[in-house]
N, C-alpha and C positions, 0 to 999 in steps of 0.2 A: 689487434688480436683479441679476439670473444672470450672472456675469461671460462675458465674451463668448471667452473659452476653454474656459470649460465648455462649452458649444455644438459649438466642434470636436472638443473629445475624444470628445465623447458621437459624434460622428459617425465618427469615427477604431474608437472600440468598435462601430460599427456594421458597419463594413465589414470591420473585424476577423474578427465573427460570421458575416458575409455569404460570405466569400469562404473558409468551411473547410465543412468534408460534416458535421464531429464538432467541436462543443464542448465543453469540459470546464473545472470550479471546481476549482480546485486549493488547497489549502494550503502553506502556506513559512515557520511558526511555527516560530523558533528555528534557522534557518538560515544559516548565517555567508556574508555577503556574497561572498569569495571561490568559495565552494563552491556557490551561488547560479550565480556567471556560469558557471563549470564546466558544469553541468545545462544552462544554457541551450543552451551551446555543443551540448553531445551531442543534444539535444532536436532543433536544427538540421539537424544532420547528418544525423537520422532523420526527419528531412521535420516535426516537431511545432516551432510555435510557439507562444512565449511573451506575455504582456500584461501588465504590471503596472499597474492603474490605480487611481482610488479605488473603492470596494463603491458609492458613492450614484451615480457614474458609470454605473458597469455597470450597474444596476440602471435607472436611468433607458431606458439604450439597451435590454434587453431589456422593457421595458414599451412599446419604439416600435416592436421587434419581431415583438410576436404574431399580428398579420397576416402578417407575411412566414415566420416560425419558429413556426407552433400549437406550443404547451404548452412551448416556451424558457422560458416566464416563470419555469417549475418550477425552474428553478436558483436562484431567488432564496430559496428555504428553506434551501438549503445553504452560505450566505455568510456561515460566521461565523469570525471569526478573522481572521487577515492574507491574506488570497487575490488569485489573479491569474487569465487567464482560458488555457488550451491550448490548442490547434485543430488538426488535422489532416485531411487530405484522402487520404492513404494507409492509413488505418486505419479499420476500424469499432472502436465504444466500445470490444469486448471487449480488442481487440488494445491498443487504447489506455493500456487500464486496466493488460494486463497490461505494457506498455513503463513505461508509469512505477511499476509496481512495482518491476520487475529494474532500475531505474537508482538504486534504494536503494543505501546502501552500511553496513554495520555500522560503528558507532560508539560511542566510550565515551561513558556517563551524562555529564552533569555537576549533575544533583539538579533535580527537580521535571518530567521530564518523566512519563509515562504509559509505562506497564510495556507492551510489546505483545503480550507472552507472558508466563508464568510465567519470572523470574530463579532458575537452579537454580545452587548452586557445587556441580559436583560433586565426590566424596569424593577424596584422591589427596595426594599430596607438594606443597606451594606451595615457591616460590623464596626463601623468608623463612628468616631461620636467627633462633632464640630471642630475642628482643630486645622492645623496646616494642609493636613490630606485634601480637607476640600477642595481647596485653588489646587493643588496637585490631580485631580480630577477633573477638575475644571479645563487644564490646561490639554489633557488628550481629547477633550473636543466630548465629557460625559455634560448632561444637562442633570445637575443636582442642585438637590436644594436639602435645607435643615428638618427636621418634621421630628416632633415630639424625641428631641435629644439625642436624632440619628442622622447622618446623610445619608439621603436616599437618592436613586436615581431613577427621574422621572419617566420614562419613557426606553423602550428598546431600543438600545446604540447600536450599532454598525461603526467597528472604532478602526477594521483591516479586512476586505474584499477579498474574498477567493484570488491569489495567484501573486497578491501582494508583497512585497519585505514587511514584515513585522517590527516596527522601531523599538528602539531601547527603552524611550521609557513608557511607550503606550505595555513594553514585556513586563517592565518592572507594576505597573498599573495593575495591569492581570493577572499578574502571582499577589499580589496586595487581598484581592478579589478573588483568590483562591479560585481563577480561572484557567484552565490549564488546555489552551488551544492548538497544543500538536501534540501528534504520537511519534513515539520514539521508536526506531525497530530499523531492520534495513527497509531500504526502497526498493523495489522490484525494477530494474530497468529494461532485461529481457530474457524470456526464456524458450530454452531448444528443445523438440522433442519430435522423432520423427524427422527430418528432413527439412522442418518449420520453424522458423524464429515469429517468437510472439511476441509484439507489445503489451504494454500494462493494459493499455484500452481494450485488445482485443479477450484479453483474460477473466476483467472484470467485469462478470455477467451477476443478473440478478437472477436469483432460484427463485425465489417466490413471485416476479413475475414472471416465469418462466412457466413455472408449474402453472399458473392463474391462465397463460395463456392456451397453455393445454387441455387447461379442463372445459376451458371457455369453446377450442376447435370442435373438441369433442361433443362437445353439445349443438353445436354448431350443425354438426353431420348426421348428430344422432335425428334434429329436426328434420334436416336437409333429406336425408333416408326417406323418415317419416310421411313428409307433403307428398313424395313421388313414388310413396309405395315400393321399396327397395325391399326384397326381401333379406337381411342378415339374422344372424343369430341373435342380435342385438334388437331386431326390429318385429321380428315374426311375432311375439306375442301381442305387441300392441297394434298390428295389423291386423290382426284378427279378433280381434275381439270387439 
């Protein structure tokens, strides 16, 4: 027998989904409870709310919503890990995507997360004056040496590859080095809007090559006009003249 709170939650996730324009699965793996309600808080403020509930939950509620939400059910591919649900009503996906990216904040390692770019130490003076730390540097694979009463490290490392686990102690190395190689904040894993389930890849566009590419068509045409004598609004003075 289905406990008879499972019933209202599933109903509570329903109106949830009902009453925002933009759904989105979020991830919050490894995220410290403190910094947890922080996010929430800002999310708030920016008109995005929050859900935390069970995945069999959620999952029930958008399988009662595909009549009401066509193809919502599409989020159910993208529920793996610890996840909760966003929603917003001020935002299309894109803006969505891109709000909870910038509400990341850079953060020190602490071993075993997922490298999200190449970790580079690059070459220059560290804060270390000769002592144990060296062979401690030494040993995550840094090429240092001593130089007028400091270690320094000689050349730009590559100590963890894009897509990598970050070890314990190449993490503890990098908080040493006051290197702080992830952002903390949720992960976007998928978001609804319209009829459409979006991946992170398809969300993540660049504006400024965007814009670069428009101005560039634009000019593109404006020549293009030009050579064949088109006459537009755009063209007629410099044809005649």
């Amino acid at each position: 027998m289905v406990a008879p709170w499972k019933y209202e939650e599933v109903k509570r996730i329903k109106d949830f989904i009902l009453s925002h324009k933009v759904i989105g699965i979020i991830g919050f793996h490894r995220i410290p409870a403190n910094f947890f309600q922080q996010l929430r808080r800002l999310y708030k403020e920016n008109g995005v709310n929050i859900k935390v509930t069970k995945k069999t939950l959620i999952i029930k509620a958008l399988e009662q919503l595909e009549n009401d939400r066509p193809g919502i059910l599409g989020l159910k591919d993208f529920m793996k890990d610890e996840v909760a649900l966003v929603g917003a009503n001020n935002m299309n996906a894109f803006k969505l995507f891109k709000f909870i990216e910038s509400s990341k904040t850079p953060a020190y390692a602490r071993g075993g997360e997922i490298a999200p770019e190449d970790i580079i130490v690059p070459a220059g003076d560290t804060p270390f004056r000769p002592g144990p730390i060296l062979s401690e540097l030494q040993r995550v694979g840094l090429p240092v040496a001593v130089e007028r009463g400091k270690i320094v490290v000689k050349k730009d490392t590559t100590l963890v590859k894009k897509g990598e686990v970050i070890p314990k102690d190449i993490a503890e190395v990098l908080t040493k080095l006051d290197i702080k190689p992830i952002k903390l904040g949720f992960d976007v894993k998928a978001i609804y809007e319209d009829g459409i389930v979006f991946a992170p890849e398809q969300l993540r566009i660049d504006e400024e090559q965007i814009r670069n590419d428009i101005v560039n068509l634009s000019r593109n045409a404006f020549a293009l006009a030009l050579s064949i004598a088109w006459p537009t609004p755009e063209t007629i003075v410099p044809l005649i003249q």
